[in-house]
C-alpha positions as CSV (number, residue, x, y, z in Angstrom):
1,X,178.7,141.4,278.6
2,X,181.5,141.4,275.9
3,X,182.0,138.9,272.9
4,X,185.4,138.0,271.9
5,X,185.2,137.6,268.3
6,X,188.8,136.9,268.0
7,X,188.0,132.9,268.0
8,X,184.9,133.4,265.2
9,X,187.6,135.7,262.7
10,X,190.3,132.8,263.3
11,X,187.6,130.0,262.3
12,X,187.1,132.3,259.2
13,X,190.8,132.7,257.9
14,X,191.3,129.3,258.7
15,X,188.1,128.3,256.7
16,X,189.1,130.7,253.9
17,X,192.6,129.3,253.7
18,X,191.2,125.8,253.1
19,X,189.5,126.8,250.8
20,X,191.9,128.6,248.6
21,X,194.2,125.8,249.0
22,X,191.4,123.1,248.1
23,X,189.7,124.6,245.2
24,X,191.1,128.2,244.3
25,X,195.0,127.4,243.1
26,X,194.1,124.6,242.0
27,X,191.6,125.8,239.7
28,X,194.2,128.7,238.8
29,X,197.0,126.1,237.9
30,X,194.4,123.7,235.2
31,X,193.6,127.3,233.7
32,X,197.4,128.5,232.9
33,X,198.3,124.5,231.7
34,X,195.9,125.2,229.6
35,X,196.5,128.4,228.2
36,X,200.3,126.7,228.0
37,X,199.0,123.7,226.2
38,X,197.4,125.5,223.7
39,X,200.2,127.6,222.8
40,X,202.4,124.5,222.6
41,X,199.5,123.4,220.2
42,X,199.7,126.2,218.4
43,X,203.7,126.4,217.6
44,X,203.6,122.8,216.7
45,X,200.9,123.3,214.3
46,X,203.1,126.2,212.7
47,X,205.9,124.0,212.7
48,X,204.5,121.5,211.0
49,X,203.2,123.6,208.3
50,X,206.4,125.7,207.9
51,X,207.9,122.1,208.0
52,X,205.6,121.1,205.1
53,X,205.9,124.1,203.4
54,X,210.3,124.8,203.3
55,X,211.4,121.0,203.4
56,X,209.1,119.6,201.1
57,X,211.4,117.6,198.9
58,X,213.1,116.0,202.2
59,X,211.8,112.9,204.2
60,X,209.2,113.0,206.6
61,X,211.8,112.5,209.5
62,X,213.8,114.9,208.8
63,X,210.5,117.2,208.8
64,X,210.0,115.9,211.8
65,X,213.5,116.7,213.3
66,X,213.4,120.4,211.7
67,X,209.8,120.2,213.9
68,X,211.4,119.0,217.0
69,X,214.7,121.3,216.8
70,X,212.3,124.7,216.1
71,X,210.1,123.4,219.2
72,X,213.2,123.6,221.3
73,X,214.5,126.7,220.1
74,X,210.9,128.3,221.1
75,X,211.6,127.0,224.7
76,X,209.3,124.5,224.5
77,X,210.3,121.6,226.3
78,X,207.8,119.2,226.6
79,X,207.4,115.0,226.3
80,X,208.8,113.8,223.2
81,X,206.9,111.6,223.2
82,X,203.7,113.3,224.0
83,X,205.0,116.2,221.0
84,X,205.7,113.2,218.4
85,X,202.1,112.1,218.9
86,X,201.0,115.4,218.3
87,X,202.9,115.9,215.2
88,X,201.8,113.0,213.5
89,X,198.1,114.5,214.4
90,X,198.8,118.0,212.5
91,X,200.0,115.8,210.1
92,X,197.5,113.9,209.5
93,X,195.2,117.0,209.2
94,X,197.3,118.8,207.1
95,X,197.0,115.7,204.7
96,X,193.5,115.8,204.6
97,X,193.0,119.8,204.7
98,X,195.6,119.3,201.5
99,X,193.2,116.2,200.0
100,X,190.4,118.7,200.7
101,X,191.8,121.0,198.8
102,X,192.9,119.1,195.4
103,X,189.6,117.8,195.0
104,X,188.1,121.2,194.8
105,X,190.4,121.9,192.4
């Protein structure tokens, strides 16, 4: 008597594939979003700093638009929306971080 495992190896890569497809890219695709949204994170925060630190004696939106132009010519083309929001945050910070700061002094 012979077995044809040809059926059981076929259930298995079928099985396998599922899974891959269910849990496996997807899990791969959240990790490198997040290693993306962190670098985006990361040049805006310089930005906002550099921002802060050369343009000081101009307005706060055109800050912002010195932000916004060096985002794009980093390649970073993300929500405007979503980036403005995020400004303002490392704003904010910054702020406080220079608040911090002045009262040590």
């Amino acid at each position: 008597m012979q077995v044809d495992l040809t059926q059981i190896i076929l259930a298995i890569i079928t099985l396998l594939g599922a899974v891959l497809t269910t849990f496996v890219i997807p899990l791969l695709k959240s990790k490198l979003t997040l290693q993306q949204q962190e670098a985006v994170d990361k040049a805006i925060k310089i930005a906002v700093y550099a921002a802060e630190q050369t343009k000081s004696n101009e307005s706060g939106d055109s800050r912002k638009a010195w932000v916004l132009k060096f985002l794009k010519e980093q390649g970073i083309n993300v929500d405007l929306d979503a980036v403005d929001a995020q400004i303002e945050a490392v704003v904010k910070t910054l702020k406080i971080e220079q608040g911090k700061q002045a009262n040590q002094q």
